[in-house]
Backbone as JSON, one array per atom type, in Angstrom:
{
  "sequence": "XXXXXXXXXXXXXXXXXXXXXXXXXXXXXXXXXXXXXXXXXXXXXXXXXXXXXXXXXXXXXXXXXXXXXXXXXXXXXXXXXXXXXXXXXXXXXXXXXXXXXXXXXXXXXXXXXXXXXXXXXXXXXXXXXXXXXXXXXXXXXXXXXXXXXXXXXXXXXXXXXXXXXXXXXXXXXXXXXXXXXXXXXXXXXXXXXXXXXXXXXXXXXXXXXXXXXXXXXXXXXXXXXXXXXXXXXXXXXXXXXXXXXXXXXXX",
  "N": [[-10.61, -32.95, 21.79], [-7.98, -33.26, 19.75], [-7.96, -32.26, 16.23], [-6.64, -32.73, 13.06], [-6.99, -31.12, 9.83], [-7.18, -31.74, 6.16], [-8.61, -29.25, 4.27], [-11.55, -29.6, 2.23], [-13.03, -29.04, -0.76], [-16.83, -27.85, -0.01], [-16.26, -27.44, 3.07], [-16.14, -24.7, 2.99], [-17.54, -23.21, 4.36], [-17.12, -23.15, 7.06], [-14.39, -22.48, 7.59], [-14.32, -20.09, 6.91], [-16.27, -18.7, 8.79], [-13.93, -19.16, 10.97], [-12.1, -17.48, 9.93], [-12.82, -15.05, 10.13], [-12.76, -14.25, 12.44], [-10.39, -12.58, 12.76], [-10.33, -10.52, 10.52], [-7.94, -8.56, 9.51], [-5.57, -9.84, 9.13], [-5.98, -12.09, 7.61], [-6.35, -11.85, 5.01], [-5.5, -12.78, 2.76], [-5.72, -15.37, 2.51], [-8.65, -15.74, 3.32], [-9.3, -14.1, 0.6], [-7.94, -16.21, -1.56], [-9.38, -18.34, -1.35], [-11.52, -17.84, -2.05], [-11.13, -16.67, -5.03], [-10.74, -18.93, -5.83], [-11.3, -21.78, -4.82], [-11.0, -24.74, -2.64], [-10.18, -26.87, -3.8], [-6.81, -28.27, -4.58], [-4.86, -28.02, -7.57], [-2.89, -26.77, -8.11], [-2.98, -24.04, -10.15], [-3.5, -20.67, -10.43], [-3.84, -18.67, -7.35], [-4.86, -21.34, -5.68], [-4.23, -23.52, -2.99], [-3.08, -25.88, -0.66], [-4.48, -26.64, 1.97], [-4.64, -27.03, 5.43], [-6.2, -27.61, 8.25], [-7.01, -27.13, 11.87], [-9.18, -28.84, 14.23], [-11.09, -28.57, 16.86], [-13.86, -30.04, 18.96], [-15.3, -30.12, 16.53], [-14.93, -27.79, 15.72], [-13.11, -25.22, 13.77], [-9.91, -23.99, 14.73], [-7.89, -23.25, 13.73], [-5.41, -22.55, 11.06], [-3.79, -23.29, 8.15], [-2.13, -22.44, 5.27], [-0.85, -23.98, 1.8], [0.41, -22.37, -0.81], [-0.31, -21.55, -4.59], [2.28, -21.09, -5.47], [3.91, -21.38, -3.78], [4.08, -20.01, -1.28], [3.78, -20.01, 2.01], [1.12, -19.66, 4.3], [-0.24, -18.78, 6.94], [-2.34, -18.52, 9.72], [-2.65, -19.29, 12.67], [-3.69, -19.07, 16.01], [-3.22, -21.32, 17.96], [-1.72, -24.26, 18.0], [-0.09, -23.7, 15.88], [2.65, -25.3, 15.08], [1.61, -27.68, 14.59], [-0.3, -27.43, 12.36], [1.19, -26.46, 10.51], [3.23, -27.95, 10.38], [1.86, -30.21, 9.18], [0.64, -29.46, 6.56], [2.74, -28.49, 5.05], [3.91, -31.11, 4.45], [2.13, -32.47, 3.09], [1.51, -30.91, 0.95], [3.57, -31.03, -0.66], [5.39, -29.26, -1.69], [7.65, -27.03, -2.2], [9.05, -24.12, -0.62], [8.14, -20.61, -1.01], [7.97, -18.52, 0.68], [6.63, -16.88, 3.62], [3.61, -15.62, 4.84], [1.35, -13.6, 7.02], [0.68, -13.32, 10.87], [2.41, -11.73, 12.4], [4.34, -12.45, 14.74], [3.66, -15.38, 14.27], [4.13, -15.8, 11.89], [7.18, -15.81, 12.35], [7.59, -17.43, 14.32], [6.45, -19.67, 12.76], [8.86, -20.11, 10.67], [10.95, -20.48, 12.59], [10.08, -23.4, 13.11], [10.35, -24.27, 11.08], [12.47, -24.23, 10.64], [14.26, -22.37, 9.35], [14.97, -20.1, 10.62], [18.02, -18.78, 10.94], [18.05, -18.86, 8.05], [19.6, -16.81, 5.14], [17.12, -14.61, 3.31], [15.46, -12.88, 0.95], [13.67, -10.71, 1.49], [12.48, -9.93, 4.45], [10.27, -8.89, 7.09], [8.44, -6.93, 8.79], [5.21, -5.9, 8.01], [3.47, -3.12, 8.47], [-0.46, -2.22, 8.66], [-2.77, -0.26, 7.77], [-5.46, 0.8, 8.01], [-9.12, 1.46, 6.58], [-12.24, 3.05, 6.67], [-14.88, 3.41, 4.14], [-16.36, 5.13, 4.42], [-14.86, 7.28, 4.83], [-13.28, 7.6, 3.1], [-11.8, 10.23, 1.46], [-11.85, 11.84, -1.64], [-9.52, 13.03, -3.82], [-8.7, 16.63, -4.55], [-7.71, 16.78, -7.45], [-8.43, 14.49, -8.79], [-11.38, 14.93, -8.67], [-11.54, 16.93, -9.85], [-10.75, 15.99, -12.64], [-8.22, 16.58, -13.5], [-6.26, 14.85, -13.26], [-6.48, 11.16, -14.4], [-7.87, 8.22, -12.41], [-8.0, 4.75, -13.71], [-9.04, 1.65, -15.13], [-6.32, -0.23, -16.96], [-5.61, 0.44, -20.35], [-5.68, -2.0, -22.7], [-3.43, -1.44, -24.27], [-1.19, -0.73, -22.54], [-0.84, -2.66, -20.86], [2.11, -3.93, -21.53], [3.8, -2.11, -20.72], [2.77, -1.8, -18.31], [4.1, -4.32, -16.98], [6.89, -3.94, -17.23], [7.02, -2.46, -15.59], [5.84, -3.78, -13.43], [7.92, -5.92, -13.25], [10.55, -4.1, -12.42], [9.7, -2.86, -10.02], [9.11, -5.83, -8.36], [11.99, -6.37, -8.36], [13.18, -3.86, -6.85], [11.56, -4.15, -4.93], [11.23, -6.39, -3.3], [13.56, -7.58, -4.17], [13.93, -9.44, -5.92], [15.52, -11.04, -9.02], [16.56, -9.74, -11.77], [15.36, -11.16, -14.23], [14.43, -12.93, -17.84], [12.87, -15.05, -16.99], [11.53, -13.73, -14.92], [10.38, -11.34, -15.99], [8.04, -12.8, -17.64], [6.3, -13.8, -15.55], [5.43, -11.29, -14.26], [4.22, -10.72, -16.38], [2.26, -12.48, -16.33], [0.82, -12.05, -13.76], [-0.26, -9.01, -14.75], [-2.02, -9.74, -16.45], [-3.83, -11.44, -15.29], [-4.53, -9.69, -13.03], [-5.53, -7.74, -15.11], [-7.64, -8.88, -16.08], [-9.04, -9.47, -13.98], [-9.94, -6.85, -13.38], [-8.44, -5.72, -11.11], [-6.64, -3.72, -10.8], [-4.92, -0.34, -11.49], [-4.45, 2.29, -13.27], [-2.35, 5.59, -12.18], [-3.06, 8.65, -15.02], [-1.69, 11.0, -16.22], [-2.86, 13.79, -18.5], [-2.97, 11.43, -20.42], [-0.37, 10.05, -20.06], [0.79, 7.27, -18.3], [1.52, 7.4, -14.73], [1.49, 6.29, -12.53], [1.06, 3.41, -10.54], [-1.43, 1.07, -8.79], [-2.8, -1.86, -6.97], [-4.91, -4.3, -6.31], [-4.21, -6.85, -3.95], [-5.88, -8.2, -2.59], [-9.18, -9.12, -2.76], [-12.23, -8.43, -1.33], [-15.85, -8.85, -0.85], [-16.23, -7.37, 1.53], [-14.16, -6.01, 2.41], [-10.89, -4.76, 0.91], [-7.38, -5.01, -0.12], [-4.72, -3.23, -0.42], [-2.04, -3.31, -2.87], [1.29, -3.52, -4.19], [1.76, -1.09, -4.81], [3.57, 1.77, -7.4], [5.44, 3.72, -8.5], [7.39, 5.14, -11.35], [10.97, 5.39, -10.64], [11.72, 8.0, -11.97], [9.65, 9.48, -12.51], [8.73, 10.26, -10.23], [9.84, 12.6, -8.96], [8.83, 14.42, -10.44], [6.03, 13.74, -9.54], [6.67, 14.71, -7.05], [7.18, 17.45, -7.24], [4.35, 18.33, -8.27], [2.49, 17.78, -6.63], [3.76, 19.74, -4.49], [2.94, 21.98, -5.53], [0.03, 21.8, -5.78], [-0.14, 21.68, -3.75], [0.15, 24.01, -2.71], [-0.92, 25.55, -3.81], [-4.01, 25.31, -3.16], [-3.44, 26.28, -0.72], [-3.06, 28.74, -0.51], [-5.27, 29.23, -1.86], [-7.03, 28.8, -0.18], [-5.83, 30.97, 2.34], [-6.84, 33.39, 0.13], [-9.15, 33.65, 0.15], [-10.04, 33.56, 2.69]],
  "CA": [[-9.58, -33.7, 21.07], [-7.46, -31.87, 17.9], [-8.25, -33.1, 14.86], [-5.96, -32.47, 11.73], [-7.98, -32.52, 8.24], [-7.14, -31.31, 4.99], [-9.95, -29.06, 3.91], [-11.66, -30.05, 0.55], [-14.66, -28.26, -1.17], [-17.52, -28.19, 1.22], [-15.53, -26.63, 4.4], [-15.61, -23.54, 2.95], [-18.36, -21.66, 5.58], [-15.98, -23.19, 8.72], [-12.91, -21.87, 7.09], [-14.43, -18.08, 6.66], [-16.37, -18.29, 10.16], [-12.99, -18.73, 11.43], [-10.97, -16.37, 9.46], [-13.83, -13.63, 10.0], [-12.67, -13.56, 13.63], [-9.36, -12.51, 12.3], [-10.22, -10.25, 9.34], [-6.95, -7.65, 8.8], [-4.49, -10.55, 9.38], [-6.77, -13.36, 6.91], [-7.18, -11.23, 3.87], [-4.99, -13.66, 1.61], [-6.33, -16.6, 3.25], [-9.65, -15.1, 2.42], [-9.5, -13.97, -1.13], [-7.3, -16.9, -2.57], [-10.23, -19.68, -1.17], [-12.71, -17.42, -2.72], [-10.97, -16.93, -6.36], [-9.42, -20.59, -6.67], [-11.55, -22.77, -4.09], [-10.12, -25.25, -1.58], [-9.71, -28.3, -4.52], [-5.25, -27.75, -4.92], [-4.38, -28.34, -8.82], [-1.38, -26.18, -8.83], [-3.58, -23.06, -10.63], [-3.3, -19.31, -9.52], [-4.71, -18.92, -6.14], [-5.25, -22.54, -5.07], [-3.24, -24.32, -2.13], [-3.39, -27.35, 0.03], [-5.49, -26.08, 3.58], [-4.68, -27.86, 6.81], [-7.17, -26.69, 9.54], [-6.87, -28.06, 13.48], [-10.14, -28.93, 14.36], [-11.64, -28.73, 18.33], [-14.64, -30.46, 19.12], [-15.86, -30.08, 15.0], [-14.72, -26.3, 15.02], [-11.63, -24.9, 13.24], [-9.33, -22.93, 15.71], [-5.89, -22.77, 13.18], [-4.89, -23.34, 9.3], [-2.22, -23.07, 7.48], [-1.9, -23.38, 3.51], [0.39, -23.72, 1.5], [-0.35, -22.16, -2.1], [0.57, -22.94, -5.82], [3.7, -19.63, -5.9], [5.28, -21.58, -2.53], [3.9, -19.4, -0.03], [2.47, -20.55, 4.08], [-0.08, -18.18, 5.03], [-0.73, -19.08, 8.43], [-4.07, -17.69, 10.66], [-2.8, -20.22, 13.76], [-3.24, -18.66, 17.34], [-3.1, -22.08, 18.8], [-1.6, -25.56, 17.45], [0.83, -23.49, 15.1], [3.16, -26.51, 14.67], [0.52, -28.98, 13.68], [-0.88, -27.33, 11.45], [2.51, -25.48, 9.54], [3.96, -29.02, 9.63], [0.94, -31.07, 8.39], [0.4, -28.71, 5.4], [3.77, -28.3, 4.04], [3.47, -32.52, 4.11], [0.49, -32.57, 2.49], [1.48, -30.35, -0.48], [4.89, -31.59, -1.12], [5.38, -28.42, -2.74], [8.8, -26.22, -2.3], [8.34, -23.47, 0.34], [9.08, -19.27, -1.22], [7.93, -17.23, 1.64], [5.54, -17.16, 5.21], [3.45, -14.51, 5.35], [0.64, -13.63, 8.23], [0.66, -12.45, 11.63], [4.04, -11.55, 12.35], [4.86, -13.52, 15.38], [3.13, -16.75, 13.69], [5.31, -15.91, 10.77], [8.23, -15.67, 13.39], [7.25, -18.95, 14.52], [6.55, -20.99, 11.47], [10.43, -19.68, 10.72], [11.41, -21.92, 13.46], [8.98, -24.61, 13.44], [10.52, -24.89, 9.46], [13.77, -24.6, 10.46], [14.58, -21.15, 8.34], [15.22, -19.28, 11.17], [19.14, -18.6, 10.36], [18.63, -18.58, 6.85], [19.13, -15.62, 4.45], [15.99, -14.08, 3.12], [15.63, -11.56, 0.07], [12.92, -9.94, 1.89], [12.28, -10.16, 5.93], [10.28, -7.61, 7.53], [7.12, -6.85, 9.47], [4.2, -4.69, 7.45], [2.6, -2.49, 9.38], [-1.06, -2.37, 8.14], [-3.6, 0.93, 7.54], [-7.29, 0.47, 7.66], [-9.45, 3.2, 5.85], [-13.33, 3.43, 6.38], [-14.75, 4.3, 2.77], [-17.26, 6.37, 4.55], [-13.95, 8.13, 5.72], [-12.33, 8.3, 2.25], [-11.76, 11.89, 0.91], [-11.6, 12.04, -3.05], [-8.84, 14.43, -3.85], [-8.93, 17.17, -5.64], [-7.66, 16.92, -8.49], [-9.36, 13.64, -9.14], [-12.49, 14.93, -8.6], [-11.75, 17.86, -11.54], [-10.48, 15.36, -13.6], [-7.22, 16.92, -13.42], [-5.64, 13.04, -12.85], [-7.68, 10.1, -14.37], [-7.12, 6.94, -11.44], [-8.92, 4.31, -14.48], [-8.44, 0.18, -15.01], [-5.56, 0.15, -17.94], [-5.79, -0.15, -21.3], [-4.77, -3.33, -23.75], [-1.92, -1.13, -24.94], [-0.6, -0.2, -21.36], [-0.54, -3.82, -20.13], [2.99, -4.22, -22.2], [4.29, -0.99, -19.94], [2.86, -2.22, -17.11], [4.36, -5.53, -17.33], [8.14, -3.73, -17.18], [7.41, -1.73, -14.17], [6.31, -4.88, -12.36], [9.5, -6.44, -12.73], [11.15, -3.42, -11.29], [8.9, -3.26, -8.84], [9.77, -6.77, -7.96], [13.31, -6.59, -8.29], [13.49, -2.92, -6.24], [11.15, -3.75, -3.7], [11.06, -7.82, -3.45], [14.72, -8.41, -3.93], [14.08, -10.63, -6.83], [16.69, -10.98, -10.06], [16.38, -9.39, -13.12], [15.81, -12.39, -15.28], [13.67, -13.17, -18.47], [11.56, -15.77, -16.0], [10.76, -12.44, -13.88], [9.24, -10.71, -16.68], [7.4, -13.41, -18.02], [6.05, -14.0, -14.73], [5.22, -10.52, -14.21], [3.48, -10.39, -17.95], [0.86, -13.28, -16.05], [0.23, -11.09, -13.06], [-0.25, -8.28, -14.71], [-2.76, -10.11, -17.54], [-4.62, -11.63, -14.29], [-5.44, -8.23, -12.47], [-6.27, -7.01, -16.13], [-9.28, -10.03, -16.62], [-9.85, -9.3, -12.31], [-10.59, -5.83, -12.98], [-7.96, -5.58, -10.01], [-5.57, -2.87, -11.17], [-5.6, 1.15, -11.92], [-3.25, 2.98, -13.53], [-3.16, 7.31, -12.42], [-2.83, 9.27, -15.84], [-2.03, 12.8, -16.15], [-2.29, 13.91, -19.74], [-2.58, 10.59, -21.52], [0.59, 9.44, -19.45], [0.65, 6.66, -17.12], [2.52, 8.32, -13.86], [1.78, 5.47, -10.82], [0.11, 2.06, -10.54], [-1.53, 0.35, -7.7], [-3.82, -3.34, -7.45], [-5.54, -4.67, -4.56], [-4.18, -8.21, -3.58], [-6.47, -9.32, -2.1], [-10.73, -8.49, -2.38], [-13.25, -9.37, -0.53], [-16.92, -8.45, -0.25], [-16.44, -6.27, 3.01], [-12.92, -5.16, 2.19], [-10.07, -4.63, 0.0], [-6.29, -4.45, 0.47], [-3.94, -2.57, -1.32], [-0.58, -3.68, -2.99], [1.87, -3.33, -5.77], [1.77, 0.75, -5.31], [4.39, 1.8, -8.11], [5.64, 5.13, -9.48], [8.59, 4.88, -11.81], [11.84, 6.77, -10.17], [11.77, 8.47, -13.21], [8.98, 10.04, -12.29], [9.03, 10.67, -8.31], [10.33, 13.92, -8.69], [7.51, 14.97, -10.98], [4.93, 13.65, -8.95], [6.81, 15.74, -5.77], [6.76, 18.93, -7.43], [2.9, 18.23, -8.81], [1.98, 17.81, -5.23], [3.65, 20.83, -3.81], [2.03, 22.62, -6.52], [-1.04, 21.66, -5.45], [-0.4, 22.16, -2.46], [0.84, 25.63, -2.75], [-2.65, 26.56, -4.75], [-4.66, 25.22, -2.16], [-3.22, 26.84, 0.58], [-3.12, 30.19, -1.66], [-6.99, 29.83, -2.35], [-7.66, 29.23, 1.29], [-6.06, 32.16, 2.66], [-7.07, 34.4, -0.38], [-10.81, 33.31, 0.49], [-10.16, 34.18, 4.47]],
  "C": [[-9.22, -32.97, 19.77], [-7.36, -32.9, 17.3], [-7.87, -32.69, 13.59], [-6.98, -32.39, 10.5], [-7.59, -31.6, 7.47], [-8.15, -30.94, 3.95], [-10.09, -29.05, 2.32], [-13.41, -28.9, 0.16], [-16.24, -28.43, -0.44], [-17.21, -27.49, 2.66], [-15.62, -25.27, 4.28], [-16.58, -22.47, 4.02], [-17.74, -21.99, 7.01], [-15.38, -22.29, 8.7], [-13.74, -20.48, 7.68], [-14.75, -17.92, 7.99], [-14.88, -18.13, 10.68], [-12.15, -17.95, 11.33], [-11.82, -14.9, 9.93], [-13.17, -13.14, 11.56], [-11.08, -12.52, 13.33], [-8.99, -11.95, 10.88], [-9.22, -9.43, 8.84], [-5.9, -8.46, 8.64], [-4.65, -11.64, 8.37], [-7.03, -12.84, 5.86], [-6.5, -12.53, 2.76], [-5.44, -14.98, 1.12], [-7.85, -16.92, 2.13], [-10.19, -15.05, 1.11], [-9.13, -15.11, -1.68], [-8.87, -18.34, -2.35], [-11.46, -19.04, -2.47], [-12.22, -17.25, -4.01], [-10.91, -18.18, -7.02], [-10.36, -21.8, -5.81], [-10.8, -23.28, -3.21], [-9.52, -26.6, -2.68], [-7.78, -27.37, -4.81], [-4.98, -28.53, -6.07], [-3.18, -27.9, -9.04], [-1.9, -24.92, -9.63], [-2.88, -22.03, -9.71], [-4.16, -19.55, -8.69], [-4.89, -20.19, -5.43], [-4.11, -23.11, -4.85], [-3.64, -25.33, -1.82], [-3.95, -26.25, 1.38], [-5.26, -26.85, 4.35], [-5.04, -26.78, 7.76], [-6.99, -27.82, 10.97], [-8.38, -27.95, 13.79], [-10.35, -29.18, 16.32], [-13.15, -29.09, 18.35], [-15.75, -29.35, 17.93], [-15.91, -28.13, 14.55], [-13.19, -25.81, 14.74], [-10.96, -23.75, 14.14], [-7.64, -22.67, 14.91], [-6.44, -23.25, 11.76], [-3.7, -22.71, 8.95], [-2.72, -23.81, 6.07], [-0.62, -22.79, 2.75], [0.22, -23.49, -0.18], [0.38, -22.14, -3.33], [2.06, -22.01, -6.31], [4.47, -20.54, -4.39], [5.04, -21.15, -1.38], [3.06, -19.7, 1.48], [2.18, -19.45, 3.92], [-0.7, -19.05, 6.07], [-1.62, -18.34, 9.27], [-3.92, -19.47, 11.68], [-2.85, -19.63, 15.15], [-2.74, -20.08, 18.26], [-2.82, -22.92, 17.9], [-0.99, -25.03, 16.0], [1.37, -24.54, 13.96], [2.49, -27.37, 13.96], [0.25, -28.89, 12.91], [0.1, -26.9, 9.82], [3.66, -27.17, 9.23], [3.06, -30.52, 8.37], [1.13, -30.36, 6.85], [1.64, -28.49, 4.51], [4.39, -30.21, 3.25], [2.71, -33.12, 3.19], [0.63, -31.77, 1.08], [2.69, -31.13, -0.92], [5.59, -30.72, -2.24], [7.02, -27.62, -1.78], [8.23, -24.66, -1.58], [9.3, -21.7, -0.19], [8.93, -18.44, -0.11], [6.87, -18.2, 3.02], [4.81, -15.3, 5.38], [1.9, -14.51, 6.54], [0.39, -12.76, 9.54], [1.53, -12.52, 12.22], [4.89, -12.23, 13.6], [4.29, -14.87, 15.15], [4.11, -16.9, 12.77], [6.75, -16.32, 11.7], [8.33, -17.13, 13.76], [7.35, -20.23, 14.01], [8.1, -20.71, 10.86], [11.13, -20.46, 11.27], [11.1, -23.34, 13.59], [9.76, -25.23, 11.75], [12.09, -24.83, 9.83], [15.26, -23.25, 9.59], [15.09, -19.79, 9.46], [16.86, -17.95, 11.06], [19.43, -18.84, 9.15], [18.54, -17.25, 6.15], [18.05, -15.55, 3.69], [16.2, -13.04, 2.08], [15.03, -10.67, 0.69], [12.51, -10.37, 3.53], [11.8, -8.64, 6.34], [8.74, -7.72, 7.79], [6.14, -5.75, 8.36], [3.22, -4.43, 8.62], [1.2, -2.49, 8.49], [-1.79, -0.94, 8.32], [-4.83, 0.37, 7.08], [-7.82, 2.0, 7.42], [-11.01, 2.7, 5.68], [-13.86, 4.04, 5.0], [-15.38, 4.68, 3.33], [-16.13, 7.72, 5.24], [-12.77, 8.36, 4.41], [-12.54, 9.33, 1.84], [-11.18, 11.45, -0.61], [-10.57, 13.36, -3.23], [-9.08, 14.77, -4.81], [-8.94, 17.01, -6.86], [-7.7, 15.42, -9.18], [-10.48, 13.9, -9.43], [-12.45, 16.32, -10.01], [-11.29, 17.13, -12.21], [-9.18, 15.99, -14.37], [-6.21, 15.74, -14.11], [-6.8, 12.21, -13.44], [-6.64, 8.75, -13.34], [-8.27, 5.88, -12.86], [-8.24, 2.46, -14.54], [-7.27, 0.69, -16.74], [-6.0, -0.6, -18.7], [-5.13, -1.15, -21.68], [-3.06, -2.73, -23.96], [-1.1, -0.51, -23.6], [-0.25, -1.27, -20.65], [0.97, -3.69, -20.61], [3.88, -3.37, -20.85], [4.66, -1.67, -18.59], [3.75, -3.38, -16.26], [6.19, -5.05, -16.67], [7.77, -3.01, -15.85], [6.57, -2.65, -13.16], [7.22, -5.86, -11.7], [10.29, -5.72, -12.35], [10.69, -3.72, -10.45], [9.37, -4.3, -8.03], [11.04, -6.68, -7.49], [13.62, -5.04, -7.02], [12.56, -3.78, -4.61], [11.16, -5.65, -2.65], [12.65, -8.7, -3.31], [14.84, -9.66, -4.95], [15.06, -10.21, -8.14], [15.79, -10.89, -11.39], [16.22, -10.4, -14.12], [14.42, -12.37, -16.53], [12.47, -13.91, -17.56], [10.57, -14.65, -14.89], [9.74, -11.72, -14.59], [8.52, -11.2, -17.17], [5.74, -13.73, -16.51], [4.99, -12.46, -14.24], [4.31, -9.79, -15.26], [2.0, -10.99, -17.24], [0.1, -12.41, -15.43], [-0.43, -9.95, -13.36], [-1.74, -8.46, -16.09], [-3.9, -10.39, -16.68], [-5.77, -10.87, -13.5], [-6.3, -7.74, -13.28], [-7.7, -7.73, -16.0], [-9.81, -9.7, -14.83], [-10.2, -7.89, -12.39], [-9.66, -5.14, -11.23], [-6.6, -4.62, -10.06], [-6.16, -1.53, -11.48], [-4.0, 1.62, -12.06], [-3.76, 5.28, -12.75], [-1.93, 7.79, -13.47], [-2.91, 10.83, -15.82], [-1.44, 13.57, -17.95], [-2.44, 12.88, -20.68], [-1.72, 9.61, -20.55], [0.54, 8.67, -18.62], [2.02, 7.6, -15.99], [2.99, 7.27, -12.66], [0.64, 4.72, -11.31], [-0.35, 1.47, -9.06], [-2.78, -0.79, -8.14], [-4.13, -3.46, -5.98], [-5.02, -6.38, -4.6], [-4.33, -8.75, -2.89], [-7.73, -8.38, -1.94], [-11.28, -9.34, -2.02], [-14.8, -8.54, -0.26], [-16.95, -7.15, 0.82], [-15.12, -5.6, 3.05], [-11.65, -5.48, 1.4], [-8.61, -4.42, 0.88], [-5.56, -4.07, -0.69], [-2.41, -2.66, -1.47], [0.09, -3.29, -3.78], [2.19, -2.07, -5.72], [3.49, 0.64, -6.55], [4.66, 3.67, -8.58], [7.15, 5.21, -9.73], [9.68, 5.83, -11.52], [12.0, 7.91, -10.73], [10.99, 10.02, -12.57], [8.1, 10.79, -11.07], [9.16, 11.92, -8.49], [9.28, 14.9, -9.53], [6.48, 15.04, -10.14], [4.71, 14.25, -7.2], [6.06, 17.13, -5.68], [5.23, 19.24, -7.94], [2.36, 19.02, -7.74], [2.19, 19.02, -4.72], [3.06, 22.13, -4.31], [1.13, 22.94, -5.86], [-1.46, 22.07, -4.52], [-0.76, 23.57, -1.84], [-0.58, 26.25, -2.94], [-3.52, 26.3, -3.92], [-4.71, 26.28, -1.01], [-3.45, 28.23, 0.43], [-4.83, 30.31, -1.57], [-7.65, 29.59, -1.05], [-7.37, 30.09, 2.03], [-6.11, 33.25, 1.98], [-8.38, 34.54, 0.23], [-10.98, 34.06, 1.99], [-10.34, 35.98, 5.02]]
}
């Protein structure tokens, strides 16, 4: 028999067993229970949770979290769970993100199917073994520092997340964007969840992980100001060049 419930503090080792089966698709899911809990105040990170329950085990959820966004992890009982939960918060709906025909799904199931969208589009995903990461060079001479940013770099940072936004997001240039973008960017600072790479002093490119977890990390936000693209081309082929140079001088 399926059993609706609106998970509260306490649920939380169901929840993860179930998301664990389902860990490259559940990272958001994941991280936001573990920063913010399952209690929903309206805080960063913390939603409303509707889980479908089968004889006292969770086989779907759907939440709906305090920026607007479903994050759905439903293979089965979709509907139930994508309509309970947006019920249950009574909250104003900005996005669906997930596993891309669930997303596809909850689209229809909400009714959004024929509406316009700033942003629509599948992410492909990249998994990376750290026993399979390679340190590049000129990291490892200290060429490049990759480091968390300083106090006086948050301010910086802050403006090239509202590009960011607005280039890659489709969102509007507005005072509420950069304010908004000041929190995020104050958040990562106190999470230790940001890195600027410096060459010289200079910030050049930014990236954050949104979303950690114990057993793995994902990686978001990447940034490098257009400005500075064409620098960080010719760096590269540089690099490249000298490499390739000192491997067939060596041969």
């Amino acid at each position: 028999m399926l059993i609706l419930r609106t998970l509260q503090p306490g649920d939380e080792v169901s929840l993860e067993a179930f998301l664990l089966q389902y860990t490259d698709t559940s990272m958001f899911l994941r991280s936001n229970w573990r920063a913010a809990g399952l209690l929903d105040q309206g805080a960063r990170f913390q939603g409303t949770y509707v889980a479908a329950y089968i004889d006292e085990t969770i086989v779907a959820v759907a939440a709906h979290f305090w920026n607007g966004m479903i994050v759905v992890q439903a293979p089965i009982h979709l509907t139930e769970v994508v309509q309970a939960v947006v019920a249950q918060s009574g909250r104003a709906i900005s996005g669906i993100s997930g596993p891309a025909a669930q997303v596809e799904a909850t689209k229809s199931i909400l009714g959004f199917s024929n509406r316009p969208t700033q942003l629509d589009e599948a992410g492909i995903l990249f998994s990376l073994g750290l026993r399979d990461l390679q340190i590049p060079e000129v990291l490892a001479s200290a060429k490049v520092q990759c480091r968390l940013p300083h106090p006086d770099e948050l301010e910086l940072l802050g403006e090239w997340c509202a590009t960011y936004s607005v280039e890659t997001l489709g969102r509007k240039d507005t005072p509420n964007l950069r304010l908004d973008c000041d929190r995020i960017i104050e958040a990562r600072q106190a999470m230790e969840m940001h890195w600027i790479l410096v060459e010289e002093d200079t910030p050049v490119s930014y990236s954050a992980f949104n979303a950690s977890l114990p057993d793995i990390v994902q990686i978001g936000g990447v940034w490098t100001p257009p400005g500075l693209l064409i620098f960080l081309f010719f760096w590269i082929c540089w690099n490249f060049f000298c490499s390739f140079y000192r491997i067939n001088h060596n041969t």
